[in-house]
C-alpha positions, 0 to 999 in steps of 0.5 A: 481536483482529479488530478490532485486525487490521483497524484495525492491519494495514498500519501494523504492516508499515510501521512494521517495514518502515520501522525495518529500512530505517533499520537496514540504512541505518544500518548501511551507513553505519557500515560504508562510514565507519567501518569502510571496508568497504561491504556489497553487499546491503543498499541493495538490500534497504533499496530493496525494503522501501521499495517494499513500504512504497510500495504498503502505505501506499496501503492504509493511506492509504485506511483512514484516508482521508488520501489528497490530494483537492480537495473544494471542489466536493464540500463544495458539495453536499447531504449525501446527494450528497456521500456518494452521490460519495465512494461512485462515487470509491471504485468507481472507485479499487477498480477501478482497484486491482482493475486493477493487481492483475489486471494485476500477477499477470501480472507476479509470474507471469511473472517467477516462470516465468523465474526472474529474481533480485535482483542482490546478494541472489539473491532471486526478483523475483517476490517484489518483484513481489508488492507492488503486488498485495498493495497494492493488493489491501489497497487494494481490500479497505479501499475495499470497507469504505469503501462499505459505511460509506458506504452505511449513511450514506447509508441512515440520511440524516443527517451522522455 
């Protein structure tokens, strides 16, 4: 079960996320042609499941490591230093994750203070404010796996 938690966490949530916003599309299309009567909420909504989406697809991304890079130049390198570099750009994007969910508490803090809301569906924007925390809190967490994998090969020295 844990291991299917850990190999399934974000890509659930998406594929939820992804299915209510083409309903709550597909809805507000049927409603605004067919029966002539626009909902008011439910763009907004379809909008906000889009960013959770966004910043839960960074971290599903990482996990099965299909984010765009050029690795002409890496390729070109010993296989220990190819592995020794993928391990630096993994630090450097988990810091820079680590950054953005420092940076995004303040954000989620600030806005859960002043009590802002949404403008159709009245929810606090804290609560949208929490993606990029969550997503790249994920992110991290799935780059801190990516190390350790790393390290135990670049610890047995041999191509996988």
């Amino acid at each position: 079960m844990l291991k299917f938690f850990d190999e399934h966490f974000e890509e659930v949530f998406i594929v939820f996320l992804m299915a209510a916003m083409s309903l709550l599309i597909g809805t507000q299309i049927f409603m605004r042609y067919v029966m002539q009567a626009s909902l008011s909420w439910s763009e907004e909504l379809a909008r906000y499941f889009f960013i959770w989406m966004t910043y839960l697809g960074i971290a599903y991304a990482v996990r099965k490591d299909a984010h765009i890079r050029v690795t002409m130049a890496l390729e070109l390198l010993p296989f220990r230093a190819q592995i020794a570099t993928r391990i630096l750009t993994h630090i450097i994007f988990a810091a820079f994750a680590f950054f953005v969910m420092y940076q995004g508490w303040f954000l989620v803090e600030k806005t859960l203070r002043f009590g802002q809301k949404s403008a159709s569906l009245g929810i606090p924007m804290g609560l949208i404010y929490l993606a990029p925390l969550t997503g790249f809190g994920l992110t991290g967490l799935r780059l801190v796996q990516a190390v350790i994998l790393d390290a135990r090969l670049l610890a047995k020295g041999e191509p996988a």
